[in-house]
Wavefront OBJ file of the C-alpha trace (Angstrom):
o trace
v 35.827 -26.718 25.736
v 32.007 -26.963 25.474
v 31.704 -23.541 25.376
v 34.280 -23.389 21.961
v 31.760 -26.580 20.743
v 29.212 -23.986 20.666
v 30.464 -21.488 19.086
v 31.709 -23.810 16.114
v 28.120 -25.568 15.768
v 26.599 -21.652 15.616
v 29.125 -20.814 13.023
v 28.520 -23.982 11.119
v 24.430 -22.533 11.160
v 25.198 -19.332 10.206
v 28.317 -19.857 7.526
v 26.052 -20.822 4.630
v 23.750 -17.929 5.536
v 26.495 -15.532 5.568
v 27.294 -17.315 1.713
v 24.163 -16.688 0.414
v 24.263 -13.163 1.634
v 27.469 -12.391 -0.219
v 26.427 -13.823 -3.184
v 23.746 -12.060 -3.254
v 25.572 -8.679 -2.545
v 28.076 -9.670 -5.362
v 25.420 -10.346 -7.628
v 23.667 -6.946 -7.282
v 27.405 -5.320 -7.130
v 26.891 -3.289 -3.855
v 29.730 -2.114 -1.601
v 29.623 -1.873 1.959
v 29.193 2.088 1.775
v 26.558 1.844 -0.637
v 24.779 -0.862 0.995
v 24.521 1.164 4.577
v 23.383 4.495 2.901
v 20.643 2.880 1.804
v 19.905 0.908 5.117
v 20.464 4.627 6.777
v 17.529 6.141 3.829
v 15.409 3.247 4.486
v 15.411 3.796 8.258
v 14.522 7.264 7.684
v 11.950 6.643 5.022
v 10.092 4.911 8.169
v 10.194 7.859 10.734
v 13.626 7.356 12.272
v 15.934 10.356 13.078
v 18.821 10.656 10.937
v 21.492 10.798 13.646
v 19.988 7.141 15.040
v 18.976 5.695 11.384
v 22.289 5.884 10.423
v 24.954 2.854 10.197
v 28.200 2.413 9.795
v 29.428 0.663 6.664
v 32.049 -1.584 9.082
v 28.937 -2.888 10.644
v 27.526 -3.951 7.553
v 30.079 -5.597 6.257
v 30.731 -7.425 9.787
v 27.388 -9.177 9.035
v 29.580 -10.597 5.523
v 32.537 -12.250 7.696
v 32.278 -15.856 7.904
v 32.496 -18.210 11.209
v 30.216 -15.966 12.933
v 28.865 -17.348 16.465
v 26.309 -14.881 16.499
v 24.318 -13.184 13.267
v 21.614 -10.024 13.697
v 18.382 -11.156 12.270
v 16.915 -7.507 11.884
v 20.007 -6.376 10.765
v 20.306 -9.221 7.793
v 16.970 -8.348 6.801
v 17.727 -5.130 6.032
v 20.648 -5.672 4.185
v 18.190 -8.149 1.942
v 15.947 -5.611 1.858
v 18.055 -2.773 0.564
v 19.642 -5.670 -2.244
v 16.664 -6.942 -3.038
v 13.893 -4.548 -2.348
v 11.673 -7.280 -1.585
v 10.019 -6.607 2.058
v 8.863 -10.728 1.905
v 12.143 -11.693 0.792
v 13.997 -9.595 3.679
v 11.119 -11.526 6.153
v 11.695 -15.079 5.145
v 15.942 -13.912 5.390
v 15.224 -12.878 8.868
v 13.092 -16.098 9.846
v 16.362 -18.042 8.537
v 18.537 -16.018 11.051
v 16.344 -16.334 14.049
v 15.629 -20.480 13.397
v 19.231 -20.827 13.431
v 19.933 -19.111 16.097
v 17.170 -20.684 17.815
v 15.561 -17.221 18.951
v 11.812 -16.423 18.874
v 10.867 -14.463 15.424
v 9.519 -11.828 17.799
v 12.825 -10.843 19.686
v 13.797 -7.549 20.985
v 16.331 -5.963 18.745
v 19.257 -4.234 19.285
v 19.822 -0.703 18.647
v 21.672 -1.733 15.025
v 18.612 -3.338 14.114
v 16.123 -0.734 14.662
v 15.045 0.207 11.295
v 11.903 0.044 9.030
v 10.573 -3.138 10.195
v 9.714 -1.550 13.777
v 7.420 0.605 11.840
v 5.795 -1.594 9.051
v 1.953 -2.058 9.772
v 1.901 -6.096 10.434
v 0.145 -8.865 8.333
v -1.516 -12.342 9.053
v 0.993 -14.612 9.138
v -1.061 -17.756 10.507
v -4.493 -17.364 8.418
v -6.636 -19.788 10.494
v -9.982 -19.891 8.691
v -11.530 -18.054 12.017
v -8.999 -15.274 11.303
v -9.567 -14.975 7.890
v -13.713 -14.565 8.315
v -12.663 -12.298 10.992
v -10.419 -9.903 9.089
v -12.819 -9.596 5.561
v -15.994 -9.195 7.650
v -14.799 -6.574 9.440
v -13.731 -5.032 5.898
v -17.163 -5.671 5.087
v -18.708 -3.692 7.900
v -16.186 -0.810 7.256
v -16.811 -0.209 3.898
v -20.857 -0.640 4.723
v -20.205 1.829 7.515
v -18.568 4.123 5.705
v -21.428 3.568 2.669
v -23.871 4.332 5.173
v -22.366 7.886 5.971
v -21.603 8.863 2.630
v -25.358 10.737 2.051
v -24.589 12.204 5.060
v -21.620 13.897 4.086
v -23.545 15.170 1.108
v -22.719 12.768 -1.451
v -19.286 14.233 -1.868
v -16.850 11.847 -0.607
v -17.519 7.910 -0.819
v -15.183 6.812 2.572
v -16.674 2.977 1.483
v -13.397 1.581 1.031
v -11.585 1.918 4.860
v -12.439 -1.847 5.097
v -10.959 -2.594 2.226
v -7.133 -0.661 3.001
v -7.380 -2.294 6.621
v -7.495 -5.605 5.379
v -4.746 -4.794 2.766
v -2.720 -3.367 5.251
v -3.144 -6.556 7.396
v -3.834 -9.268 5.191
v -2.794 -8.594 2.018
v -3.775 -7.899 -1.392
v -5.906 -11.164 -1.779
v -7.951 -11.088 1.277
v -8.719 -6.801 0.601
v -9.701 -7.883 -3.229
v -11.823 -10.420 -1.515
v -14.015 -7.856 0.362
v -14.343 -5.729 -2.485
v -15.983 -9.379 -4.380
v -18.256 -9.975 -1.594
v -19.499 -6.292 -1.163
v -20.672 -6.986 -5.223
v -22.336 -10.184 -3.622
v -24.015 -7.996 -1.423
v -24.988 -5.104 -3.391
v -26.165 -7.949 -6.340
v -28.413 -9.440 -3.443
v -30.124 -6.680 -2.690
v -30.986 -5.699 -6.212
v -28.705 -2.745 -6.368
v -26.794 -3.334 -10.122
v -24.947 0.079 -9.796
v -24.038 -0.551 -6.969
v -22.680 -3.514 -7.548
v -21.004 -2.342 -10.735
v -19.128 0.673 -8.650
v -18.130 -1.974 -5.796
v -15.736 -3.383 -8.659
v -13.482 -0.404 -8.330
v -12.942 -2.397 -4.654
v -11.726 -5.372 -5.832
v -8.840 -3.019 -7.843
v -8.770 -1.352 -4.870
v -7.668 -3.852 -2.832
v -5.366 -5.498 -5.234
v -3.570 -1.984 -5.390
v -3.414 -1.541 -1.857
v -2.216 -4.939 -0.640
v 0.678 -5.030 -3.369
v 1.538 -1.526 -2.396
v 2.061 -2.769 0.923
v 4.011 -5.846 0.139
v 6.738 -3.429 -1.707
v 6.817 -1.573 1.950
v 4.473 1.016 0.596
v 2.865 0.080 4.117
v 5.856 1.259 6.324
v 5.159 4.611 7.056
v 1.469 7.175 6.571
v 3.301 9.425 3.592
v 3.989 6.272 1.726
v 0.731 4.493 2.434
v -1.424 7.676 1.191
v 1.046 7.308 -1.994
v -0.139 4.411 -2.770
v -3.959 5.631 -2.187
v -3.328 8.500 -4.406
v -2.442 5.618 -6.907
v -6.006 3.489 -5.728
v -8.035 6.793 -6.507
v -6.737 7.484 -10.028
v -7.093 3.206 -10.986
v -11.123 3.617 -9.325
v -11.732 6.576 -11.617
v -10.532 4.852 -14.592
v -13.188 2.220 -13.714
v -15.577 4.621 -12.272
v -15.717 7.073 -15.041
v -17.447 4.334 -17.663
v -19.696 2.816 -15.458
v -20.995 6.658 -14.911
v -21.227 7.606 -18.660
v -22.767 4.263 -19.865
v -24.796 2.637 -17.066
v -25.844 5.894 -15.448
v -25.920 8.612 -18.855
v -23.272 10.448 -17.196
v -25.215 11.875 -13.976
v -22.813 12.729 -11.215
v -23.746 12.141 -7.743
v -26.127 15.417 -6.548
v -23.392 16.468 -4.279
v -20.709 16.458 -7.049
v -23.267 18.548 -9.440
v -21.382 21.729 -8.638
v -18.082 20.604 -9.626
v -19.482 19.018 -12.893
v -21.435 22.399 -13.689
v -18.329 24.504 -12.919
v -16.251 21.705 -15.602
v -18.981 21.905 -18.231
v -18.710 25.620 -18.402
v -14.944 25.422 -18.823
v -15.715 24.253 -22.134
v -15.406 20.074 -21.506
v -17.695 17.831 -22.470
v -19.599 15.204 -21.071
v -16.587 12.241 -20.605
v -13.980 14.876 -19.199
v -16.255 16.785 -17.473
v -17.099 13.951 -15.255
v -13.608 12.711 -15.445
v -12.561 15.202 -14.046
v -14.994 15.463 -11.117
v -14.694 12.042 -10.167
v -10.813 12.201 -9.981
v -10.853 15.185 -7.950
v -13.383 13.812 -5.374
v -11.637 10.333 -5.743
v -8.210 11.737 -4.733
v -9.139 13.602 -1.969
v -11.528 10.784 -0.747
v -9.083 7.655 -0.986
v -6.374 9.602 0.814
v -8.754 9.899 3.681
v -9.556 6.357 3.432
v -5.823 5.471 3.403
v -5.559 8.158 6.883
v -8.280 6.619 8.506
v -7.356 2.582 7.462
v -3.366 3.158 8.464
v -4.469 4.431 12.035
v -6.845 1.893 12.158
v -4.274 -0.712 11.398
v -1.557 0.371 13.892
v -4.585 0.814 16.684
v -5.217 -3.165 15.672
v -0.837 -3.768 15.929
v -1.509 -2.030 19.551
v -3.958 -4.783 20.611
v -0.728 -6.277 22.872
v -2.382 -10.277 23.148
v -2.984 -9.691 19.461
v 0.225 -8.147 18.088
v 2.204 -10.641 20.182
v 0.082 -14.333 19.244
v -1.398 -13.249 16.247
v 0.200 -10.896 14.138
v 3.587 -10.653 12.138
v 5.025 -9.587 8.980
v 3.445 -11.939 6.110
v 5.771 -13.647 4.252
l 1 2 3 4 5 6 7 8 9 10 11 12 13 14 15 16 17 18 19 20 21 22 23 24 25 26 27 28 29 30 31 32 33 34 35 36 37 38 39 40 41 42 43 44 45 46 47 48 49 50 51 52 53 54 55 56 57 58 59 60 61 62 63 64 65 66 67 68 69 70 71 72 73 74 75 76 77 78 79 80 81 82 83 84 85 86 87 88 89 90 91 92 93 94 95 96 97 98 99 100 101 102 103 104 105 106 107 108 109 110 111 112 113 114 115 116 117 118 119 120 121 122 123 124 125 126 127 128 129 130 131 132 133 134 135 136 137 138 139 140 141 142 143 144 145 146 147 148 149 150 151 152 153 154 155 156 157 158 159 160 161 162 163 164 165 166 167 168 169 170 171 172 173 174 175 176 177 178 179 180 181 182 183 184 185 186 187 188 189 190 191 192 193 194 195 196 197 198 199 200 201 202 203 204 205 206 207 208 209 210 211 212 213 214 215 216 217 218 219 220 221 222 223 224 225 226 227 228 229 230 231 232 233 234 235 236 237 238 239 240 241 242 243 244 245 246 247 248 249 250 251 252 253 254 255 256 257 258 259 260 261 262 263 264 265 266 267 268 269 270 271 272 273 274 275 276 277 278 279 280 281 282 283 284 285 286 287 288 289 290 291 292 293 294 295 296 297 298 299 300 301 302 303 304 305 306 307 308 309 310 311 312 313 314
């Protein structure tokens, strides 16, 4: 008898979840078949095998029936997230499932629910002020780091911007445009006006990143160097003027072959170092993204960390 109490007080908590998620199926007019293929090409879009990504559509649409004792959190989310495409949305749906069913946000999920959230790089979800210093002065000190090595390399490839992906990839797009506003702080302080007109391209930067990764352009490397591909041509865009007009167009000494070789081609001034700074900016933010995304999972390793500290932002 207490044991059937149970059950109807669980299905009571999960029946008007269960609602919502049908309406919201209806509403984007989804069936069951279509709705697990995409759950299966989402799974695989984040590293899993085929033959364990996949689903079948009856286990979808068991999620739909109503007085359910028990509902799959993970599971749920992904469903919201293949609807909705929304990788906060599909969070907040999976917070819903675990409050209900009184389970910590953290719990271990069954093989069903293995899917793209086991591989999505995590973000602050409490933002203590301590936290937040934290996370954007490290950024800081990775993109000074990586400023500091750049003459070193020849003056080819910039790799000042690893701070800024990390925090994106952890913190989200507000806190990595934040470090890019504070390196123009610091470059203004010290006198250094170029500098602190080609630490703008940061702030972009890190509004490009962070966004990227809220649209689960974070889940997996491939995807995450996508969206750095995109960061390198929106830099140039921003780099490219601040070359012709604040310095007269003169490339950095290690990029003077490149120019040279453009200029002969037959383009002129604008294009030429268009050109060069794209090509140099591609291959350079792609790098960054590399080195910030292993970065970023090394910091999801940290176990004390990953367990207390970090989880998917909402």
């Amino acid at each position: 008898m207490e044991q059937d109490v149970r059950a109807q007080k669980a299905s009571a908590r999960f029946n008007s979840i269960v609602e919502e998620l049908r309406i919201l199926r209806e509403s984007r007019g989804v069936t069951y078949r279509e709705l697990a293929a995409r759950i299966t090409r989402q799974r695989e879009e984040n590293g899993l095998a085929p033959a364990t990504a996949r689903i079948a559509h009856t286990t979808v649409a068991d999620v739909f029936r109503p007085g359910r004792a028990r509902l799959n959190a993970q599971l749920v989310a992904e469903i919201v997230r293949a609807l909705d495409g929304d990788a906060d949305t599909a969070e907040e749906w999976r917070a819903r499932v675990a409050q209900a069913a009184r389970l910590v946000p953290e719990s271990r999920p069954t093989p069903d629910a293995i899917g793209a959230s086991a591989f999505i790089i995590p973000s602050v979800h409490r933002t203590t002020p301590a936290l937040i210093v934290a996370l954007v002065t490290g950024g800081l000190l990775l993109n000074a780091t990586g400023k500091f090595f750049n003459p070193l390399l020849g003056d080819v490839f910039f790799v000042d911007m690893v701070g800024t992906a990390v925090v994106a990839l952890i913190g989200g797009p507000w806190l990595a445009a934040l470090v890019g506003v504070l390196f123009v702080v610091v470059e203004l302080l010290k006198f250094q006006v170029g500098g602190a007109l080609f630490a703008v391209t940061m702030i972009f930067a890190g509004l490009i990143w962070g966004y990227g990764v809220r649209r689960g352009w974070g889940n997996t490397l491939p995807r995450f160097l996508a969206v750095s591909a995109v960061v390198a041509i929106a830099t140039s865009a921003v780099a490219v003027p601040i070359t012709m007009l604040y310095y007269n167009g003169h490339v950095d000494r290690g990029l003077d072959v490149l120019f040279a070789h453009l200029q002969e081609g037959g383009l002129g001034p604008w294009l030429a170092v268009s050109g060069t700074n794209l090509t140099v900016s591609l291959v350079d933010k792609v790098v960054t993204g590399a080195i910030a995304f292993l970065i970023a999972r090394l910091i999801r390793a940290l176990p004390r960390v990953a367990e207390q500290v970090f989880t998917p932002l909402r």
